[in-house]
Structures are given as structure tokens and as C-alpha cells.
C-alpha positions as CSV (number, residue, x, y, z in Angstrom):
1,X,-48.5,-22.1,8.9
2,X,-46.2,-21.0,6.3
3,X,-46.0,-23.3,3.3
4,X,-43.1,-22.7,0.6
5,X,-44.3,-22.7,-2.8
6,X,-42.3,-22.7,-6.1
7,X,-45.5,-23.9,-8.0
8,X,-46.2,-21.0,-10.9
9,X,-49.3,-18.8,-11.0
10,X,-51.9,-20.3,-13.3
11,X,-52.8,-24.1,-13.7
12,X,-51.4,-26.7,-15.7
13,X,-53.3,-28.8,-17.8
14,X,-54.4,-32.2,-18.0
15,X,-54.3,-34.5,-21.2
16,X,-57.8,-33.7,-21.8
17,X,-57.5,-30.0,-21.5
18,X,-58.9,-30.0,-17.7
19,X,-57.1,-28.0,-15.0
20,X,-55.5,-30.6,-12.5
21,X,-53.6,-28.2,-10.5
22,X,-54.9,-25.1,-8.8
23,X,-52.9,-21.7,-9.0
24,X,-50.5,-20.8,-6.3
25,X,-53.2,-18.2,-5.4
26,X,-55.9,-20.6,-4.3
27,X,-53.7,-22.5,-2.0
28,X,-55.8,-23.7,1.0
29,X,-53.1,-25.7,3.3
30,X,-55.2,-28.8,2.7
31,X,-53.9,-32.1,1.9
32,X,-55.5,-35.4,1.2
33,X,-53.2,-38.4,2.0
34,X,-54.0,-42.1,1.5
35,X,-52.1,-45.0,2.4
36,X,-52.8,-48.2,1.0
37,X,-51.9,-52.0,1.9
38,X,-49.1,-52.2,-0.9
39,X,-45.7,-52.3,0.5
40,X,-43.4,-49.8,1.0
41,X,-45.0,-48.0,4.3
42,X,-42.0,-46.4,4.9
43,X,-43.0,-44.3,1.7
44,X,-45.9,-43.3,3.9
45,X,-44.2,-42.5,7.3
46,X,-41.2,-40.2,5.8
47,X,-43.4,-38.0,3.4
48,X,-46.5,-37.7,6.3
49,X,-43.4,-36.4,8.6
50,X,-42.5,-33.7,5.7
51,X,-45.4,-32.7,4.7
52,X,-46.8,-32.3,8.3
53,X,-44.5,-29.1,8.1
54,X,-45.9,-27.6,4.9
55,X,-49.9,-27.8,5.5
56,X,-52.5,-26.7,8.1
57,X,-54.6,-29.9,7.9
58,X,-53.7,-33.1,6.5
59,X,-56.7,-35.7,5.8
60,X,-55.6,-39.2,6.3
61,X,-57.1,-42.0,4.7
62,X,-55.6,-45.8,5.5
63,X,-56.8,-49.1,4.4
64,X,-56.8,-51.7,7.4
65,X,-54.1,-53.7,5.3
66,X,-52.0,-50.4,5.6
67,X,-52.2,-50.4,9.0
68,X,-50.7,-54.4,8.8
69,X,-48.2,-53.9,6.0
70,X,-46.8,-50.4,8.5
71,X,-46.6,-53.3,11.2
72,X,-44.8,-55.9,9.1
73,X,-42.1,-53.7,7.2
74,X,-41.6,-51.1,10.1
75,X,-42.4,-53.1,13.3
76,X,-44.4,-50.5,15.1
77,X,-47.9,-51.5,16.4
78,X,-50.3,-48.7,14.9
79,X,-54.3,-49.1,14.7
80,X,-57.4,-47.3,13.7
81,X,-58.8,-47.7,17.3
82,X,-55.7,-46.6,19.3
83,X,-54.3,-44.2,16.5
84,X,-51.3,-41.7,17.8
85,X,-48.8,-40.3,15.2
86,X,-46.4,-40.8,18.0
87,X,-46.2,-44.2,17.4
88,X,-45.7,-43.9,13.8
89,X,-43.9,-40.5,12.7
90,X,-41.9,-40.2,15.9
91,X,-44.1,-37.1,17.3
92,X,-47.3,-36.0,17.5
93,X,-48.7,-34.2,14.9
94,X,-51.9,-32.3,15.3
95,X,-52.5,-31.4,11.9
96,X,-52.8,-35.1,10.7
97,X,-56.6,-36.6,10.9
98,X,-56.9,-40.0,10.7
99,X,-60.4,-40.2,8.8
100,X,-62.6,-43.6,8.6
101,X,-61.7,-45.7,5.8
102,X,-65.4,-46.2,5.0
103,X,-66.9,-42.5,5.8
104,X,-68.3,-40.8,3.5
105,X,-69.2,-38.2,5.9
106,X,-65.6,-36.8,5.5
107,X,-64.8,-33.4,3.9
108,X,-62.6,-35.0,0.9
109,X,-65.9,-36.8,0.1
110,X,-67.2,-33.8,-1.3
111,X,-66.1,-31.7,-4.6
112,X,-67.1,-28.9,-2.3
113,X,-64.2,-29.4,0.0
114,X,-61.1,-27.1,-1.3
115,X,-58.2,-28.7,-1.1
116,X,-54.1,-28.9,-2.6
117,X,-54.4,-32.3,-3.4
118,X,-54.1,-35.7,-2.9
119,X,-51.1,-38.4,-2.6
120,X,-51.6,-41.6,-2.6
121,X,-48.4,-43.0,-1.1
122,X,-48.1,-46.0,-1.5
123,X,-50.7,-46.9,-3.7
124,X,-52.0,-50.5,-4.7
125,X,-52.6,-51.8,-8.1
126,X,-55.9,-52.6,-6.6
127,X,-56.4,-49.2,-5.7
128,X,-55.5,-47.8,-8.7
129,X,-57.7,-50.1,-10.8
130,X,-60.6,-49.4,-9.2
131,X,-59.6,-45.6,-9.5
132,X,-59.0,-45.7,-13.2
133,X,-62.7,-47.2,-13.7
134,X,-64.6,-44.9,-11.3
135,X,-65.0,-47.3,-8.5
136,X,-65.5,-45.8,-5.2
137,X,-65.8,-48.4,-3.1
138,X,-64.6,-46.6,0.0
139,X,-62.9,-43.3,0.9
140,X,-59.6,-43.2,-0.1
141,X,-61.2,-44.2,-4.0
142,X,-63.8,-41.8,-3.6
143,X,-61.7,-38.8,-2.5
144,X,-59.3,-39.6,-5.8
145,X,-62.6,-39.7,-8.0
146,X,-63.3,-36.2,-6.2
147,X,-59.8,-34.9,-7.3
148,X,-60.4,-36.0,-10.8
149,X,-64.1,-34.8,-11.3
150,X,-62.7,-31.4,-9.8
151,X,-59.5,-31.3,-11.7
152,X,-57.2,-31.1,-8.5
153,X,-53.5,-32.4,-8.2
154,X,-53.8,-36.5,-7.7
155,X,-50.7,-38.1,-7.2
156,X,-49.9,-41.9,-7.4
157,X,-46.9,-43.9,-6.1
158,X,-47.7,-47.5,-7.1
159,X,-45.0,-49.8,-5.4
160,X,-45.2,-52.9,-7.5
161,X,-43.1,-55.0,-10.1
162,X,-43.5,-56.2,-12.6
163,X,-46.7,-54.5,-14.2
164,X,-49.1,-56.5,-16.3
165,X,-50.8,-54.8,-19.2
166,X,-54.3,-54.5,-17.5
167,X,-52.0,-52.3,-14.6
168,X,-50.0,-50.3,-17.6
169,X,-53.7,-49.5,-19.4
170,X,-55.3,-48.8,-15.5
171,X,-52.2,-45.9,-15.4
172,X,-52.3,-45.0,-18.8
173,X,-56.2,-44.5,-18.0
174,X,-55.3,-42.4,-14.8
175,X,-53.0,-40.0,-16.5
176,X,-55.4,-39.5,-19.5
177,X,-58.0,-38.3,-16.5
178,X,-55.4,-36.3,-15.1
179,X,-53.4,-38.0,-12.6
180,X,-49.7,-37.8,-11.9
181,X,-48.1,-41.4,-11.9
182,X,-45.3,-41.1,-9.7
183,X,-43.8,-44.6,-9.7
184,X,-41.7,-45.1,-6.4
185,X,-38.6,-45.6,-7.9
186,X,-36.0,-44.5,-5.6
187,X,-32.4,-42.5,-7.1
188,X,-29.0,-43.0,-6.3
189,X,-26.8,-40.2,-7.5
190,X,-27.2,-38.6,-4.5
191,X,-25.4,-41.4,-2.4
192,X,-27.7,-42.3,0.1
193,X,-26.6,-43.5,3.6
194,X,-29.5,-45.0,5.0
195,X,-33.0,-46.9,3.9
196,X,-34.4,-43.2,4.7
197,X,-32.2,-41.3,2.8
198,X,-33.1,-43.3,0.1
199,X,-37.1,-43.1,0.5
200,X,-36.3,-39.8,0.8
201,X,-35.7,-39.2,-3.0
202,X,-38.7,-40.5,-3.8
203,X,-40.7,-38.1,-0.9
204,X,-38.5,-34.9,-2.3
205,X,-40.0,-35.8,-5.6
206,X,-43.5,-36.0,-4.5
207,X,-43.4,-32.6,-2.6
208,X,-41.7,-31.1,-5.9
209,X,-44.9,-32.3,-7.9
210,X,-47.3,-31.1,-5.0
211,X,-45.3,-27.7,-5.2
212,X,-43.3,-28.2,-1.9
213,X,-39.6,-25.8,-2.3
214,X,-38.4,-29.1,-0.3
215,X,-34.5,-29.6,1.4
216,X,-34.6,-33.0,1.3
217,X,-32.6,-33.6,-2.3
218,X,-30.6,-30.4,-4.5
219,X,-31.4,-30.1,-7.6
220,X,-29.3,-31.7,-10.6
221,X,-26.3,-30.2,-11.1
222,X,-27.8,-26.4,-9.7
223,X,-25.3,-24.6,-7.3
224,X,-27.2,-23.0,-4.6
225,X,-24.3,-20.4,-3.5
226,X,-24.8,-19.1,-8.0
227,X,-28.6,-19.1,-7.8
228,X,-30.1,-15.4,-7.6
């Protein structure tokens, strides 16, 4: 599968100096993806269905209350025991793996497993607390400890509000080790029709940081007809 890149050659770097994103050249068509019980599933269902066209394999890791909170906000009837992506994204995708929520005998376990990175979309305060202090209490926190350790792209979308000061210190903590804290804070200056179109600027954003050349949202104030 062809995946459009505009990510530069040669990593970026990490506020501790450590590489947390792996050159254009060692692209793998991997992707971790974990979905967690906060709200905002639908977070989850529009940016699985985009970036199900950009990678060969997509490792999915969902919490059970994900699979409840997906029921609640987007009344579809999903579950690890009868799991189709059918049901969720509309089609079937054979590139997304549903992985269990407490194996360990996954690939994204393992620093040893190559991979473009992980997105956690949305992600829990919960999640990213136990994160921030090295608590891998299951697979989704143990494959973003993994990312870290390894110095690969980990991306956050916490959906809550307000924060307290032990969440702002667990993110502050997360981006000193590397992580990208992309806070799902939808825009409006593109004029958004729909509840999609307006998850939507948050999924363009999150394929921008993961080094997607994504259609979803133009550029600021860039003409596509005067770009060379």
C-alpha cells in the first residue's frame, strides 16, 4: 500500500534530546492505535477510517469501557467477542487487528516490533496518568511505554475539561519523555457542516503529526493551484 509522506528525512528530537520520530526512510506501514473509555469515540471511528488508507497493518488496542462509551455516543453495538469493522467504520477493513486488551503476547509489546507509531485517540486522564508514571497495567499502557523507551512517535488526544494540576503535570511529564499532546480541540475556520466535518479537523491534525499528506483540511491560507 502506498502511504503519502510529507514527514522530512532525519528525526526530530524529543525534550530530552531522544529521537521520537523515525526518518521517512524507516517507514514500516505499522500503526499502533488505542482507544480508550473517555468520550469522544467518534474521534476514534473517523481517524481509524483514514488512517486504514495510509498503513498496511493497524494494531488495535480498546479498553472494554471504549467499547461502551462507542455504544453510548454513536449507538452501534460493537464487542470484543463479535468484533467486525463493519459495524463500526462502515466497511470492512482487513488491515485493522483488534488485539486483547490484556495480551502481552502482542507485537506492540515488544521494543522489537518496528513500528510508525502510536495514537491514542481518545485518550483518558486515567490513561495518561498511568502512562506519565511508567504504569503498564495492560496493553494499550504498555505499548505507549514501548514507544517512549524506543523513542517512536506517541501521540495523545486527551478529551477532558477542565484539567486539574495532577493531569497538567501527568502531560507536562509525557511531553518531557517525548510525547505529542494533541488535545482534541476541534477548529472552526473551516466552516464545518456536520459533527464529522468537525471531528475531522482534529483527525487531519493527527495524521499531519503522524506524517500523513492528508485531504481532509487545506492548509492556512496556502493556495493549492500557486504551490509548485
Amino acid at each position: 500500500m502506498v502511504k503519502s509522506r510529507i514527514r522530512a528525512a532525519g528525526a526530530t528530537k524529543s525534550f530530552l534530546g531522544r529521537n521520537c520520530v523515525e526518518s521517512s526512510e524507516m517507514s514500516t506501514g505499522r500503526l499502533v492505535v488505542g482507544v480508550t473509555g473517555a468520550s469522544g469515540a467518534i474521534y476514534a471511528q473517523r481517524f481509524l477510517m483514514r488512517a486504514a488508507g495510509h498503513f498496511d497493518e493497524i494494531s488495535l488496542i480498546m479498553s472494554e469501557q471504549a467499547f461502551q462509551v462507542a455504544e453510548t455516543e454513536l449507538g452501534i453495538s460493537i464487542s470484543r467477542e463479535v468484533w467486525d469493522t463493519s459495524t463500526w467504520l462502515g466497511r470492512s477493513y482487513p488491515n485493522i487487528k483488534l488485539l486483547g486488551s490484556k495480551n502481552y503476547f502482542t507485537p506492540p509489546a515488544s521494543g522489537s516490533y518496528r513500528h510508525d507509531g502510536m495514537v491514542i485517540v481518545p485518550c483518558s486522564m486515567g490513561s495518561a496518568g498511568r502512562i506519565a508514571h511508567g504504569i503498564s497495567d495492560d496493553l494499550l499502557t504498555r505499548s505507549a511505554d514501548v514507544c517512549l523507551k524506543e523513542g517512536r512517535k506517541l501521540i495523545l488526544v486527551p478529551r477532558e475539561m477542565p484539567w486539574n494540576l495532577i493531569m497538567l503535570r501527568n502531560l507536562t511529564q509525557l511531553a518531557e519523555a517525548g510525547a505529542t499532546i494533541m488535545p482534541a480541540c476541534p477548529a472552526w475556520y473551516h466552516q464545518p457542516k456536520t459533527l464529522e466535518d468537525l471531528a475531522d479537523t482534529v483527525v487531519s491534525r493527527i495524521l499531519q503529526n503522524l506524517g500523513i499528506d492528508q485531504s481532509l483540511m487545506k492548509e492556512w491560507m496556502v493556495d493549492p493551484q500557486t504551490e509548485s
